[in-house]
C-alpha positions in Angstrom: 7.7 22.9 -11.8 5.8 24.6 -8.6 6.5 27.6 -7.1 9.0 25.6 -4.3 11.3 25.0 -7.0 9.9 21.0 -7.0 10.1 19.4 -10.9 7.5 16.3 -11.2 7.4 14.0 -14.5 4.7 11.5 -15.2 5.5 9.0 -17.2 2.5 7.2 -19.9 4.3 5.8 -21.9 7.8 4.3 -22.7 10.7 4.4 -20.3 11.9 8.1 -19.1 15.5 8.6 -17.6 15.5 11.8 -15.3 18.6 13.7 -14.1 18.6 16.0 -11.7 20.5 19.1 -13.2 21.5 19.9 -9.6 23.2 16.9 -9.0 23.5 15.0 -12.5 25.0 11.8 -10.4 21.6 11.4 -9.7 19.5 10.0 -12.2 16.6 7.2 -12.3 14.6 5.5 -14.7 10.4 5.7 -15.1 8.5 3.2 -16.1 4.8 4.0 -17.4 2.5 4.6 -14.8 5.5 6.0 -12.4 6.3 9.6 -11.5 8.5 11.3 -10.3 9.5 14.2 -8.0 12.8 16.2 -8.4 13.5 18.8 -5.8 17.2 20.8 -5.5 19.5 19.5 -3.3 17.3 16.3 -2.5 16.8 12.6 -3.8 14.6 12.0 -6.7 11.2 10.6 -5.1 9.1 8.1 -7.1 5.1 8.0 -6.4 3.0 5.2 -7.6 -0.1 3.6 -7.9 -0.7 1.9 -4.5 -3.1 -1.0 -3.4 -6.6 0.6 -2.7 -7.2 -0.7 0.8 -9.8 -0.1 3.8 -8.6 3.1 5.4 -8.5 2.1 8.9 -9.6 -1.7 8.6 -7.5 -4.5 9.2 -6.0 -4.9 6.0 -3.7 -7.7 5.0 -4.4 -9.7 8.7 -7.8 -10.8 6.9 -8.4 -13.8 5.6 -10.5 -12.8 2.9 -13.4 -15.1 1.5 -14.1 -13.1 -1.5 -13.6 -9.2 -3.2 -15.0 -7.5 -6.0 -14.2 -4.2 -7.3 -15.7 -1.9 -9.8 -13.6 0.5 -11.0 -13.1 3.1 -13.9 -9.1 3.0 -13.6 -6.5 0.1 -13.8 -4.2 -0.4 -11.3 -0.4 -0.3 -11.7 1.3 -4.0 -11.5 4.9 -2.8 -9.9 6.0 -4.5 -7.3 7.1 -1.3 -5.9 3.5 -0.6 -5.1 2.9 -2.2 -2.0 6.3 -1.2 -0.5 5.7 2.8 -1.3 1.6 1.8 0.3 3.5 1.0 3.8 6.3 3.7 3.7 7.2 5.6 6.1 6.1 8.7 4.7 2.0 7.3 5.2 3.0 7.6 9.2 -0.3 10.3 9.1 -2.6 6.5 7.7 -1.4 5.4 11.2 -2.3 8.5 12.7 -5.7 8.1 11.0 -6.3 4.5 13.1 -5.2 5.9 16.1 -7.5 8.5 16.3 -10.8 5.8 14.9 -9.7 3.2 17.1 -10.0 5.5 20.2 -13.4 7.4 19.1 -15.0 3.6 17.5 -14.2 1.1 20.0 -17.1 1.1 21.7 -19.0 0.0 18.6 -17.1 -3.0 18.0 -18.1 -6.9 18.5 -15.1 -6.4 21.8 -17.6 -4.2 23.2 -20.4 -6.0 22.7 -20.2 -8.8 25.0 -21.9 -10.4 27.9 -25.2 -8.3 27.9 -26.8 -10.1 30.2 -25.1 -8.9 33.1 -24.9 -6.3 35.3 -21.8 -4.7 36.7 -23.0 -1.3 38.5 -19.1 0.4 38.5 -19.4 0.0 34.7 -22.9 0.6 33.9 -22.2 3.9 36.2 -19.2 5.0 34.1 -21.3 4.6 31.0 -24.7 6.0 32.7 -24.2 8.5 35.2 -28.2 7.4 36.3 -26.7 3.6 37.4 -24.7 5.9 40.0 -27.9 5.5 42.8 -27.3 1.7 42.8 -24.5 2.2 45.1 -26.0 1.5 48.7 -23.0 2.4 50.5 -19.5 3.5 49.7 -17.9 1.3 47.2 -14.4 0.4 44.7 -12.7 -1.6 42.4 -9.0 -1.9 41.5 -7.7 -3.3 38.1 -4.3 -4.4 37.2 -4.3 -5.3 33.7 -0.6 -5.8 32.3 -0.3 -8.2 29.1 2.0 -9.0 27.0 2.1 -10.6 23.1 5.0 -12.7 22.3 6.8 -12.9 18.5 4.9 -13.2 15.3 5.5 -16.7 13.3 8.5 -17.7 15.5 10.2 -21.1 14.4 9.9 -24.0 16.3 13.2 -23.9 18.4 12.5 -20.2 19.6 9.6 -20.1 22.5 7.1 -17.9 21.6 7.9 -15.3 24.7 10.8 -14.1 22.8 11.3 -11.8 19.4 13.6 -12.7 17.1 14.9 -11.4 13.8 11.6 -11.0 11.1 9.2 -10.9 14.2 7.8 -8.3 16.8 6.5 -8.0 20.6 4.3 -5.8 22.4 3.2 -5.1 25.5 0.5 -3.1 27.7 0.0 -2.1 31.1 -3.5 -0.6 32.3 -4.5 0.1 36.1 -8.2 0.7 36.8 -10.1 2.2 39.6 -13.5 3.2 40.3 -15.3 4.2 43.2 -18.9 5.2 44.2 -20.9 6.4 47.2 -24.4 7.7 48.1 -24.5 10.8 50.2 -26.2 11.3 53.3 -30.0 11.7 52.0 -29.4 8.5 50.1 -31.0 9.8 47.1 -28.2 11.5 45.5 -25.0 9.3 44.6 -21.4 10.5 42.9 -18.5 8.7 41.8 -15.8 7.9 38.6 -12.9 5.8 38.0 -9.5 6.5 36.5 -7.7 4.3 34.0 -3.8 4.6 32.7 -2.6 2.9 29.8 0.9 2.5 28.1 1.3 -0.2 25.2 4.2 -0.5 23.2 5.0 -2.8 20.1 8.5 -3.3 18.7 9.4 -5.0 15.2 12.4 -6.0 13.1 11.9 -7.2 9.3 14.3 -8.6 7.1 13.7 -9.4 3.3 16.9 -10.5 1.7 14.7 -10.7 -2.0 13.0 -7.8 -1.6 12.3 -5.3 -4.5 13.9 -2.0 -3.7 12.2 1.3 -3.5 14.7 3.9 -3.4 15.9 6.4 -5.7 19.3 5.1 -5.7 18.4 1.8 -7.3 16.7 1.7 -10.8 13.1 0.2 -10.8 13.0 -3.4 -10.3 15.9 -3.7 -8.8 16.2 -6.7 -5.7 18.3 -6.6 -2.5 17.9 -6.6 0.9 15.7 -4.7 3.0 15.5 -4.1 6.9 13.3 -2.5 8.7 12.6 -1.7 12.3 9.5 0.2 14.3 8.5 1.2 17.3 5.2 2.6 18.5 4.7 3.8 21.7 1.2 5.0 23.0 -0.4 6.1 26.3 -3.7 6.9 27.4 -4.7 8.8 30.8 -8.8 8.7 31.2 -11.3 9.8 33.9 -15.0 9.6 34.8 -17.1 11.6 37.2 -20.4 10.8 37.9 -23.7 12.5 40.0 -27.4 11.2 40.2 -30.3 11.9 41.9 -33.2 9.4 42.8 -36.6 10.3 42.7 -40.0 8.9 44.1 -40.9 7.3 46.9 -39.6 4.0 46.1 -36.2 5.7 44.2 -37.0 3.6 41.0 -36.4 6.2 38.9 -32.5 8.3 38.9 -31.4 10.9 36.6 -27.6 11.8 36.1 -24.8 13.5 34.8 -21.3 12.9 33.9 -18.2 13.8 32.4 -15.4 12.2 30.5 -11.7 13.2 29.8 -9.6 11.0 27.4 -5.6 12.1 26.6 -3.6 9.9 24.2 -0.2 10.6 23.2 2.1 8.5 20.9 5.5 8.2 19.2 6.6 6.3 16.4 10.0 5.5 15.1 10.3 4.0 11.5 14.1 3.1 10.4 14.3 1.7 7.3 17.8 0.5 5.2 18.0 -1.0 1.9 21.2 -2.6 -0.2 21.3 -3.9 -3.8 23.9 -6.4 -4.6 26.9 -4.4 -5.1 26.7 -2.3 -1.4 24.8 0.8 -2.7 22.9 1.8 0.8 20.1 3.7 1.2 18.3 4.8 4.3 15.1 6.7 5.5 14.5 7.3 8.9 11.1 9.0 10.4 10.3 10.4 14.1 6.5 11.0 14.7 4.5 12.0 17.6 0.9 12.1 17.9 -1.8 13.7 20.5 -5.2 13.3 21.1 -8.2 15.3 23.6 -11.8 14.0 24.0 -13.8 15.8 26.3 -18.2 14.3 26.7 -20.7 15.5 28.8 -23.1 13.1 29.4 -26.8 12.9 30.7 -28.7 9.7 31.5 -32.2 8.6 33.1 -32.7 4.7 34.2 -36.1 3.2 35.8 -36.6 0.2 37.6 -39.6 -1.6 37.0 -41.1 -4.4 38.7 -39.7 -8.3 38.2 -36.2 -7.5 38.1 -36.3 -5.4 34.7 -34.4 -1.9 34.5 -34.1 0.4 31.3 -31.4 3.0 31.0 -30.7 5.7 28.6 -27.9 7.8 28.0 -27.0 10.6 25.8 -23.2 12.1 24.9 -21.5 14.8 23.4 -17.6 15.8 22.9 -14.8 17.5 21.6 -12.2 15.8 19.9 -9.1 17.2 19.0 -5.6 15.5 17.5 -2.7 16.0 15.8 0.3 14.4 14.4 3.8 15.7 13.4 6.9 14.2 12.2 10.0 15.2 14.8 12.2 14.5 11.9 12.3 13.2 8.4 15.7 11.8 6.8 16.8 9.9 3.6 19.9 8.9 2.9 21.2 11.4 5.8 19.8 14.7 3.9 16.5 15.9 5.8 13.2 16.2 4.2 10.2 18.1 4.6 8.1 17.4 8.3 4.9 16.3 7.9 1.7 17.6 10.0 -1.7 16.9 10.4 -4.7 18.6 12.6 -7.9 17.5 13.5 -10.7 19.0 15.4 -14.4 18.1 15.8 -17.4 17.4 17.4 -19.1 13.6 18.7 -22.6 12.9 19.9 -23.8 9.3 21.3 -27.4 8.0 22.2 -27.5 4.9 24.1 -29.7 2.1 25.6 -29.9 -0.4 27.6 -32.5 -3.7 29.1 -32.1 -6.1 31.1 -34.2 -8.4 33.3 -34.4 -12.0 34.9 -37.2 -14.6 33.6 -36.4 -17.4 35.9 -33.9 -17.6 38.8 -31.5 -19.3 36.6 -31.9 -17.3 32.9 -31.5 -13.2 32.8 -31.4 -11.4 29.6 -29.8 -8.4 28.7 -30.1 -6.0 25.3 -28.7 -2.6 23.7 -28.7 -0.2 21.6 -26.2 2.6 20.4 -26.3 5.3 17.6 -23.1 7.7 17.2 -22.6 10.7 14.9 -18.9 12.3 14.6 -17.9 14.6 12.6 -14.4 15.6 12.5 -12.1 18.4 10.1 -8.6 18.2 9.3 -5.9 20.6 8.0 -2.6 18.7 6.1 0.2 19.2 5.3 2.0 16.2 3.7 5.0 16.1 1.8 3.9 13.4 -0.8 0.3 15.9 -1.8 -0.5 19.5 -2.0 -1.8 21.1 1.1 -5.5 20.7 1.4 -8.1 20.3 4.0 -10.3 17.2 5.1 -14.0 16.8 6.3 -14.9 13.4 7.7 -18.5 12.3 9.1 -19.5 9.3 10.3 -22.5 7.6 11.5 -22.7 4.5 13.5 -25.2 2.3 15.3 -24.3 -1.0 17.1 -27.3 -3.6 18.6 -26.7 -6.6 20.9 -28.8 -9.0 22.5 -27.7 -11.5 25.3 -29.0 -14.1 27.8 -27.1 -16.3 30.8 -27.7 -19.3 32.0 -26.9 -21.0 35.8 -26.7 -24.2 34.2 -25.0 -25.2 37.9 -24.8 -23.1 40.9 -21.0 -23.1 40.0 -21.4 -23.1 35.8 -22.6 -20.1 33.9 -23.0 -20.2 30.6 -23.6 -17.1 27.9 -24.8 -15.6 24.3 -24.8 -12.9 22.9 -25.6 -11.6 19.2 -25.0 -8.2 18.0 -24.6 -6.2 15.1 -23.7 -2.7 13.8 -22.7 -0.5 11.4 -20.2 2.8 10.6 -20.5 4.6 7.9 -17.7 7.5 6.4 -18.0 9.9 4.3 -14.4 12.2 3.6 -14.4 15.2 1.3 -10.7 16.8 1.0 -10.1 19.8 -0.8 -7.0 21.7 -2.0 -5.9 24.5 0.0 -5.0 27.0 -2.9 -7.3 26.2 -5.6 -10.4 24.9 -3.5 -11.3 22.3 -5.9 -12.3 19.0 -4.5 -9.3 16.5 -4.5 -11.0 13.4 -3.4 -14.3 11.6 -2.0 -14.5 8.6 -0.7 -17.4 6.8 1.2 -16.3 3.6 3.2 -18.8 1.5 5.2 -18.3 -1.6 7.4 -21.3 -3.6 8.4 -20.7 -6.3 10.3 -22.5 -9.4 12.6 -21.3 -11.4 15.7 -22.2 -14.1 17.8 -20.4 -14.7 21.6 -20.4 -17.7 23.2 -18.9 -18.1 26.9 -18.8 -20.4 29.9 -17.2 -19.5 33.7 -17.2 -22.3 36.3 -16.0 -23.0 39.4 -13.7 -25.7 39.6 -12.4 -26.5 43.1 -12.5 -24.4 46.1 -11.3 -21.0 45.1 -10.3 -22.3 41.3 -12.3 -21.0 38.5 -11.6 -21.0 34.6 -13.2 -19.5 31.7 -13.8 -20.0 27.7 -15.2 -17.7 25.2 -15.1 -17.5 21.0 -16.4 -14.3 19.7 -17.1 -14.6 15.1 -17.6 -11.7 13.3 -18.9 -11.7 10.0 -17.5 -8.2 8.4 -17.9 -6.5 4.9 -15.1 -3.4 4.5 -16.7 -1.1 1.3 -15.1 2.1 0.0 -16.1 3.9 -3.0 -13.2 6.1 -3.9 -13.1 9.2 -6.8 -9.7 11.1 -7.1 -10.0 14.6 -8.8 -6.8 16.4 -10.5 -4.6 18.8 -8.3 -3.0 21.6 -9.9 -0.5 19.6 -10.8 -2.6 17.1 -12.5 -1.9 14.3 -9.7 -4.7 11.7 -8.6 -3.5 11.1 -5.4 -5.0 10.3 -2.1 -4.7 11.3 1.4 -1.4 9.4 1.6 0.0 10.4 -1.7 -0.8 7.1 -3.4 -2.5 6.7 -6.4 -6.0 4.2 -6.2 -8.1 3.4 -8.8 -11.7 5.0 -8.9 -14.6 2.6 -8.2 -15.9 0.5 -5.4 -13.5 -2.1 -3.1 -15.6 -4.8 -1.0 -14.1 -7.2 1.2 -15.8 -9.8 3.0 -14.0 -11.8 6.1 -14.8 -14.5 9.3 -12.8 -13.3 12.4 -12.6 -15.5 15.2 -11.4 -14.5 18.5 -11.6 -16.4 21.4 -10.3 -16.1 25.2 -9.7 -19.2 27.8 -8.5 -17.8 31.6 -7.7 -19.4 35.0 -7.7 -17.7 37.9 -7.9 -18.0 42.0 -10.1 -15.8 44.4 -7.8 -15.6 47.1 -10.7 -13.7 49.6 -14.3 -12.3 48.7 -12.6 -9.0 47.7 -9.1 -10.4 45.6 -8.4 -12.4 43.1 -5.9 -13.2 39.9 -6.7 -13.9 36.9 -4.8 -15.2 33.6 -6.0 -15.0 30.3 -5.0 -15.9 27.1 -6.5 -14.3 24.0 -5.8 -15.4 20.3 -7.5 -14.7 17.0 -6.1 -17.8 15.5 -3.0 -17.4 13.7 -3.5 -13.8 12.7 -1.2 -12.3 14.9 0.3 -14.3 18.3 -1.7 -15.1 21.0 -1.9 -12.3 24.1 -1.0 -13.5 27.3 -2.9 -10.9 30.3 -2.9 -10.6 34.0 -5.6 -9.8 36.0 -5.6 -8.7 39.7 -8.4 -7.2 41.2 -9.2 -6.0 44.5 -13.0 -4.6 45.9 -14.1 -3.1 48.9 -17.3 -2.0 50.3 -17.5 0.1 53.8 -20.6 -1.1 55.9 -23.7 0.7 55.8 -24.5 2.8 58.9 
């Protein structure tokens, strides 16, 4: 028993019934390798050995080739497992991919595309030197909205539409940028600002599913529903000065600075029902924030034949948090749980690119990131203990393009990277070390991508992006005071080292009209092949450029 009055019981071997002396109505049965926690007033709550996944990867929409694992621990065989791994209680593991997804997505194969060519609004966002290309006033306006239709509908339902078992989501992102030079034409500013709201709803039903609640003894089968919704938004902005210098203004040196705020909710309602009515039901309210602030210096240099070199350099604060609203099961409220993060990012970047002939240009860069990030939580399935987490990454991508026609284009780009993780969490009242765990993710891709003109104002487009990633984690639990192994999200994973190998292929196909010089509309569909629905988006952008004097 702990000093809160909570009684836990881990089972070895044999099979255990527990009674709460509260409430002696309530009483379960523990099989070895279970435990149990039995607090007044409150259900009994079984933990249990949980899948020992990727943190953050893409977990079961792989199609894995091959893992191995070296471990020093077995793993339990309930079927329970997998159902406690995605209960609502591990709402702070989606937390965790919500802040990696924002800090890491510019080191990802997405990123990584069509090198060879220069775009000066978002070479300037990214170096504030690629500002003094602007010759005169100029802007851009995006309209991104997109939506993705039902996962695995059947084949009377059209794939617009959810329906029971499935889910939908949708985003909506508008763009702008704008740049100008100032009167002595050596010195340039500018930015853009971005919105973006996405939102995915679900509904799951498993009439044969194994039931995880305390009301029903282990093993037990029934039906299960579940429903989700995840709401995020993101508000962004960019500003931007550089200054030329020499007589020929080949070389510019800028600054910048970046603001990123991301907010979310998530609603997790889950009901379960064995065969004679016995209901149970656990309900979860989350919301999460998120604050990066960079600074940002860069040079660039034109040199003769076409060929210009940039180089940029970035560092920020990043702060999060996440916090359950309100916790429920079966009606009676539980503990809230709360996490906090706060840390530090730096980013040095480079870029190439150049033209050989009049019809082939090449393009090539280079990133390395360093963040580093503490957390403080405070989870109801583990004892109160703070996290550190570092991680080093570095991304590489070369490209070239072709004007195979005046009206056909044709692309390639390879790239590669890395991100490495290192997480040390240690117990709050004790100090000791509760867990390390070292995850890496190398990975190689290769783009391929043609736009042509078709007809008059008619274009279309065709890309397939494969990545070749390996997902790694070496994992080492250490005792609480309460003799638990458990990890960040109160499951317990074998010791040892996880690798998983997979082939992603993502590919995009898009139609679109240029209705003047300055609009046009564009539709896109995106699809990784069967691992979730395809994405259906909708481009409209306009441009403008005032006349030089």
């Amino acid at each position: 028993m702990n000093g809160v009055g909570d009684t836990e019981v881990i089972v070895y071997e044999g099979l255990v019934e527990v009674t709460s002396l509260a409430n002696p109505q309530n009483k379960v049965l523990v099989h070895p390798g279970q435990g149990v926690i039995v607090r007044p007033n409150q259900d009994i709550h079984f933990f249990v050995s949980g899948p020992a996944g990727e943190i953050g990867g893409l977990g079961g929409d792989q199609d894995h080739e091959d893992s191995t694992r070296d471990q020093s621990a077995g793993a339990s065989g309930d079927p329970a497992d997998s159902t406690n791994a995605n209960s609502p209680r591990n709402s702070p593991g989606i937390y965790d991919r919500f802040v990696e997804n924002v800090i890491d997505a510019r080191q990802g194969p997405l990123f990584l595309r069509f090198t060879a060519y220069p775009d000066s609004f978002l070479d300037g966002l990214e170096n504030p030197a690629y500002a003094t290309e602007f010759s005169a006033p100029e802007g851009r306006v995006f309209l991104l909205p997109s939506f993705r239709g039902s996962q695995g509908v059947g084949a009377d339902q059209s794939s617009l539409f959810s329906s029971p078992g499935k889910s939908v989501d949708y985003s909506l992102s508008p763009q702008g940028s704008f740049f100008t030079p100032l009167p002595d034409h050596r010195t340039a500013i500018g930015g853009g600002v971005a919105a973006f709201r996405s939102g995915i709803q679900s509904f799951t039903l498993d009439d044969a599913a194994i039931l995880s609640s305390s009301l029903f003894p282990p093993g037990t089968s029934g039906a299960r529903a579940s429903t989700d919704s995840t709401n995020t938004s993101f508000l962004s902005g960019t500003f931007a000065v550089a200054h030329a210098f020499g007589e020929e203004k080949r070389t510019s040196v800028g600054l910048g600075l970046d603001y990123v705020k991301g907010w979310g909710s998530l609603l997790n309602f889950v009901t379960q029902q064995d065969a004679v009515g016995i209901v149970a039901s656990e309900r979860v309210d989350s919301n999460t924030n998120l604050a990066q602030t960079r600074i940002k210096a860069g040079v660039s240099h034109d040199f003769s034949g076409e060929r210009k070199l940039g180089i940029y350099y970035s560092y920020g604060f990043v702060s999060a948090d996440f916090g359950n609203v309100s916790h429920t099961v079966n009606g009676q409220p539980q503990s809230l749980d709360t996490t906090r993060s706060a840390g530090r990012s730096s980013e040095v970047g480079v870029r190439f690119r150049g033209v050989l002939t009049k019809k082939l240009f090449y393009g090539a860069q280079g990133s390395w990131v360093l963040l580093s990030l503490d957390e403080k939580l405070k989870l109801s399935t583990i004892v109160n203990s703070h996290e550190h987490d570092r991680t080093t990454g570095s991304s590489f991508a070369v490209g070239i393009g072709y004007a195979f026609r005046p009206r056909i284009v044709l692309t390639l780009d390879i790239a590669g990277g890395f991100a490495n993780t290192t997480t040390m969490r240690t117990e709050d009242a004790t100090d000791n070390l509760l867990e390390r765990n070292c995850r890496g993710s190398p990975f190689l891709s290769a783009h391929e991508a043609i736009q042509a003109d078709i007809w008059g104002h008619l274009f279309v487009s065709g890309s397939l992006l494969t990545v070749r990633q390996t997902l790694s984690t070496n994992l080492a639990l250490y005792p609480d005071r309460f003799g638990r192994l458990l990890n960040s999200d109160g499951i317990f994973a074998p010791n040892g080292l996880t690798r998983d190998r997979s082939t992603l292929y993502y590919s995009e196909f898009g139609a679109g009209w240029r209705f003047t010089d300055n609009f046009l509309a564009e539709y896109v569909l995106s699809t990784n092949y069967d691992l979730t629905r395809p994405s259906h988006v909708f481009l409209l952008r306009y441009s403008f450029r005032v006349r030089e004097n």
